[in-house]
C-alpha positions in Angstrom: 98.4 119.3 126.2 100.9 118.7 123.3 101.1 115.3 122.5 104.9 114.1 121.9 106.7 110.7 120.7 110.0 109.5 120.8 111.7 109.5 117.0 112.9 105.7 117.2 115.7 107.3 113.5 116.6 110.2 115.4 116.7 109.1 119.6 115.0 112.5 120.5 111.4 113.8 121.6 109.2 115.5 118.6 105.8 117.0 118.7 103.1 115.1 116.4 102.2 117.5 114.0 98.9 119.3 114.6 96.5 117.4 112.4 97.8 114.0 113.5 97.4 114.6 117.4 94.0 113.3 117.3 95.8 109.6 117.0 95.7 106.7 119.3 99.3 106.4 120.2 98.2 102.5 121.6 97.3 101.7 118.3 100.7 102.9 116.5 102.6 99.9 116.5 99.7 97.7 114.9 99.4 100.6 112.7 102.5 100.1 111.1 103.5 96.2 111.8 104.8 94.4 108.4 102.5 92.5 106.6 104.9 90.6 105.3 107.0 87.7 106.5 110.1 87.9 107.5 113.0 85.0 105.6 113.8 82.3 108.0 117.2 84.2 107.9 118.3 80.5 110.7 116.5 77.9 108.2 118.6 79.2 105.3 121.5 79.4 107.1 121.1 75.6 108.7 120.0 74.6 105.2 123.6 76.3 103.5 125.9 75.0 106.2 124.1 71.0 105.4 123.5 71.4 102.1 124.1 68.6 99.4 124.2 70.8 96.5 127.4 72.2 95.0 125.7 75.4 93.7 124.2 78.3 96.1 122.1 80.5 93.6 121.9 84.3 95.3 119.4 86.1 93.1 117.0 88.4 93.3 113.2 87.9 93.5 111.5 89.1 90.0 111.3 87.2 86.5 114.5 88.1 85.6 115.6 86.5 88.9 113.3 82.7 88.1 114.1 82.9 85.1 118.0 82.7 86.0 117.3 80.3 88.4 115.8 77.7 86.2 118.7 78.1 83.7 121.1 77.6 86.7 118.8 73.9 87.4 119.0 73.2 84.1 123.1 73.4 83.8 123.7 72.3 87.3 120.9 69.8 87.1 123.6 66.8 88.3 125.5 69.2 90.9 122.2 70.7 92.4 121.6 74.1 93.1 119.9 75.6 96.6 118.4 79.0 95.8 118.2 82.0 97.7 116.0 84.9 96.5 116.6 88.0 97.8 115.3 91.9 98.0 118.0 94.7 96.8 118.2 95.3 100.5 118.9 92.0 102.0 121.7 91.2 99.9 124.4 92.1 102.1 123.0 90.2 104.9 122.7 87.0 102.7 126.1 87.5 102.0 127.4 88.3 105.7 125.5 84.8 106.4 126.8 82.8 103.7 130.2 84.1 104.6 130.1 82.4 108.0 129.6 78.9 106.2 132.3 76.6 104.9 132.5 76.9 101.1 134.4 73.5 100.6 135.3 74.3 96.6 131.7 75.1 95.9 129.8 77.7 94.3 128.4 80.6 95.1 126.4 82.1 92.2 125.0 85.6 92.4 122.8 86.9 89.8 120.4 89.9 89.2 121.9 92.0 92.3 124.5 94.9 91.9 126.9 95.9 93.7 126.7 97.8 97.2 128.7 100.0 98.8 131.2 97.4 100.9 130.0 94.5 99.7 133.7 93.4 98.8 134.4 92.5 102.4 131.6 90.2 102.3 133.5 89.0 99.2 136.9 88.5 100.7 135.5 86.2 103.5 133.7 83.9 101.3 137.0 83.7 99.4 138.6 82.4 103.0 136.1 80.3 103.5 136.2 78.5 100.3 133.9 79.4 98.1 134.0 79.9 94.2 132.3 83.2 93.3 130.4 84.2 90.0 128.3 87.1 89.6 126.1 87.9 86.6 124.4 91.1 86.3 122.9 93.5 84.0 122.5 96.7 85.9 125.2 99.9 85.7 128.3 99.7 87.7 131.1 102.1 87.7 134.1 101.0 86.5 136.1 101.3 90.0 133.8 98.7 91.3 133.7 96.7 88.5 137.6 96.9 88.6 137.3 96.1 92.4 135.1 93.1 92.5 136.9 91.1 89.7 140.0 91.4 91.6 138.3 89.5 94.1 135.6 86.9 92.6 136.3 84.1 90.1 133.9 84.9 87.1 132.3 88.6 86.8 129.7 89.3 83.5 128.3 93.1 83.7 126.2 93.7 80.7 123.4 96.2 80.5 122.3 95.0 77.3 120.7 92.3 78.3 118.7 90.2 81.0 120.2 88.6 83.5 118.2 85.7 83.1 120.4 86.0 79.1 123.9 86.7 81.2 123.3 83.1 82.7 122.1 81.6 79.8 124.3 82.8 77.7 127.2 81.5 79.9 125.9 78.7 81.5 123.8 76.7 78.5 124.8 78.7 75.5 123.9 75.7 73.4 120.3 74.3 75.2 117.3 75.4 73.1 115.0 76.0 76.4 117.0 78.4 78.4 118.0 79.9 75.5 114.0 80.9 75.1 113.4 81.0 78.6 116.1 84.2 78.3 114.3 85.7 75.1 110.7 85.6 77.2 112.5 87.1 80.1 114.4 89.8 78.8 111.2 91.0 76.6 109.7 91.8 80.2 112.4 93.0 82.1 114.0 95.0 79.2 110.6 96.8 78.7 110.4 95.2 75.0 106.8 93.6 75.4 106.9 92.5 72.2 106.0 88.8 73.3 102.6 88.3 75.1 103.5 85.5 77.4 106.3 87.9 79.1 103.4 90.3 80.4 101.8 87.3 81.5 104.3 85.5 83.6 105.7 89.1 85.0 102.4 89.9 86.4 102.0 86.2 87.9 105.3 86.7 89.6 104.5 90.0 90.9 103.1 87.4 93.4 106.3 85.9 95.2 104.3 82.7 95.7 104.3 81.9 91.9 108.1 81.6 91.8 109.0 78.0 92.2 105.7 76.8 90.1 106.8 79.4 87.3 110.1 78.4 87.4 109.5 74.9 87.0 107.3 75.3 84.5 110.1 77.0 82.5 112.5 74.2 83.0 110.3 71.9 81.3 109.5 74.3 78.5 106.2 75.0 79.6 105.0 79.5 79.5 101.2 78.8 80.6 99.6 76.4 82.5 95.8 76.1 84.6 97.6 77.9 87.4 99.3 80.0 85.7 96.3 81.2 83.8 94.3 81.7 86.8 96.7 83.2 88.6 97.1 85.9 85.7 93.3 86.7 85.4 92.8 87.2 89.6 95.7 89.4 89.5 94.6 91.3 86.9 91.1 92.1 88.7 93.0 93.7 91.6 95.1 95.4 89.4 92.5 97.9 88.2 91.6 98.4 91.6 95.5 99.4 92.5 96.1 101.3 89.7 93.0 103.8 90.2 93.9 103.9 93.8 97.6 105.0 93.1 96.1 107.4 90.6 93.4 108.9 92.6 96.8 109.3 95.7 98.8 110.7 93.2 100.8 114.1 93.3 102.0 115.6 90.6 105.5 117.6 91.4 108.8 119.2 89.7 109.4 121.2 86.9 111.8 120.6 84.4 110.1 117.1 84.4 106.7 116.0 85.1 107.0 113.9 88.2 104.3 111.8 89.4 105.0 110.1 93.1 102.3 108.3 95.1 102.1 105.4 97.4 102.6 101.8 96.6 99.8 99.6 96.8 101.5 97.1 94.7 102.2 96.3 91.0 105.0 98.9 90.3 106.1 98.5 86.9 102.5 98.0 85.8 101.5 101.0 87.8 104.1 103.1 86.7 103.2 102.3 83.2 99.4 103.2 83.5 100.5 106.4 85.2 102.4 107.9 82.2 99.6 106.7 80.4 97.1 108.7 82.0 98.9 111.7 83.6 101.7 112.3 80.6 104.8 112.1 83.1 108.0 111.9 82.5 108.8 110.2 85.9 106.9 107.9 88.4 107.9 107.2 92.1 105.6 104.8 94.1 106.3 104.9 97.7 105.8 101.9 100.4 104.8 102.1 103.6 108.6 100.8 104.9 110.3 104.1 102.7 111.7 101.7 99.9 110.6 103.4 96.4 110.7 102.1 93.0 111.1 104.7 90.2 110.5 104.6 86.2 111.4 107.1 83.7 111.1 107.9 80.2 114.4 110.2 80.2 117.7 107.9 81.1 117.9 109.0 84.5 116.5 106.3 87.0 119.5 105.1 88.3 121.3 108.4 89.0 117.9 109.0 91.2 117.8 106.1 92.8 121.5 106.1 93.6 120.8 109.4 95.6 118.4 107.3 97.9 120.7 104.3 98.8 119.8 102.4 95.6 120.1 101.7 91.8 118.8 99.7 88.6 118.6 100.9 84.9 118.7 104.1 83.2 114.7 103.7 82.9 113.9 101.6 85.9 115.1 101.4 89.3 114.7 101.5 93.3 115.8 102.7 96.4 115.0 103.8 99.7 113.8 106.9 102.2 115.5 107.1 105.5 111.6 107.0 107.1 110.9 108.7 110.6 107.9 107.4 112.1 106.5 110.8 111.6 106.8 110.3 107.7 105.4 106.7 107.8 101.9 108.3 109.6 102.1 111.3 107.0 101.8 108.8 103.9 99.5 106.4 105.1 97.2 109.4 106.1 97.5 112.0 103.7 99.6 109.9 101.3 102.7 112.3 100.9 105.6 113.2 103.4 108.6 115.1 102.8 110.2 112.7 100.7 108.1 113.3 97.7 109.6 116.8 97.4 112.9 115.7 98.1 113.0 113.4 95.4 111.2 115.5 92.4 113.7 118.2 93.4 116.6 116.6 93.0 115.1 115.1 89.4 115.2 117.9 88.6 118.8 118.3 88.8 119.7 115.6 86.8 121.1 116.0 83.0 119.6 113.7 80.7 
């Protein structure tokens, strides 16, 4: 008897494929639950709609992302500033919820994110509502939505030769001797420089979302390593070894007018991604999670025109985006640690012009 399961992406009846229909379908849902949390999405709306601060940070949820956040504390130190870090994908629905909240003449301050497809109607009712709007970002925008969004927000600063953690401090404290470090440290990480050691250090302890408000205290004050941060470091980078020889040992290699490495993600992706070229001599490295959001490095200039294929974006050399996963694709990686989408992907690299 063929066993079947209704394809929640498509609405219609598919056959498991032959090697999977020894499976458990009781089990499938544990199988694939989130691991991780979910944002109090009614908690940071209740805390927006009472806040006493004049300044809503919307950032994202790297370095580059604390690092702007403590130079927005250290400006707007007497105005006070409620953050809100965010993944790629949730921006738009941090913005549909802010845009349902009385602005009042305040601030909201986006940094780190770029621009999605319809995000200026979020835009546009924030403006009715009240709110001032500045965005600070360093990854590539076209020039029609560049053109687009500063015909709506306040203050717009694109520049994608820097950090955005060095957007914000070079507009906000242009003058203060700590954020103007705290911007050199950053961008030395996210910029790919590593030419400073404590930049490896404090990217790898953030890798660990639970690190953020320590680390970016510490920053305010001055203050690169600490006990905790230390510790933090070393733990991480025991399971680190262990991550990068798993992703190794899962990897395929794929394409041809490139050398295309994709595998799962088991965590650490720019560190991952690094160790990969290293050992396999590729020229681009895709590591897939479970949930069908990739992040992608490469040495030619071509990361964003990838990921921008896939329903995301970044930086010539580093970027993310995201698989349209069925739940036969999600039971294909986690058992034999490739689906369709690896193909997909290296093919249309491929196609790309440097």
């Amino acid at each position: 008897m063929n066993l079947t399961f209704t394809d929640n992406n498509e609405g219609r009846v598919r056959k498991i494929p032959r090697p999977l229909r020894h499976l458990n379908t009781d089990i499938i849902p544990m199988f694939f639950r989130r691991r991780s949390a979910k944002p109090d999405t009614a908690k940071i709306q209740a805390d927006i709609a009472l806040r006493t601060a004049k300044v809503v940070h919307l950032t994202h949820n790297d370095f580059d992302a604390v690092g702007a956040d403590a130079v927005h504390r250290i400006r707007f130190k007497n105005e006070g500033v409620y953050t809100v870090f965010s993944s790629v994908g949730k921006f738009p629905m941090y913005l549909d919820i802010i845009s349902q909240i009385a602005g009042n003449g305040d601030t909201l301050s986006i940094s780190d994110l770029s621009y999605r497809k319809g995000i200026d109607q979020h835009l546009r009712r924030l403006k009715q509502k009240g709110w001032r709007i500045e965005w600070r970002d360093h990854h590539r925008w076209h020039e029609d939505e560049i053109g687009l969004v500063k015909s709506i927000v306040d203050h717009l600063h694109i520049d994608t030769g820097r950090c955005a953690c060095g957007i914000c401090a070079s507009d906000l404290t242009p003058d203060d001797v700590i954020t103007q470090e705290i911007a050199l440290v950053v961008c030395d990480y996210d910029l790919w420089k590593h030419q400073d050691p404590r930049s490896g250090v404090l990217g790898l302890v953030l890798q660990r979302h639970e690190n953020r408000e320590h680390v970016r205290d510490m920053l305010m004050l001055g203050v690169f390593d600490d006990k905790k941060i230390r510790s933090e470091y070393e733990d991480i980078m025991r399971e680190m070894n262990r991550v990068m020889e798993r992703t190794k040992r899962a990897a395929s290699i794929l394409g041809t007018k490139y050398r295309t490495v994709v595998t799962p993600m088991y965590g650490y992706p720019s560190e991952t991604a690094a160790y990969l070229r290293k050992e396999l001599g590729s020229d681009i490295e895709v590591l897939v999670s479970q949930s069908g959001k990739f992040s992608i490095r490469s040495v030619p200039n071509i990361s964003h025109k990838i990921a921008r294929e896939f329903g995301g974006g970044g930086h010539p050399n580093a970027a993310g985006g995201f698989f349209n996963f069925t739940l036969t694709d999600k039971i294909l990686l986690r058992l034999f640690k490739k689906n369709q989408w690896f193909e997909k992907i290296a093919r249309y690299a491929d196609t790309i012009q440097k």
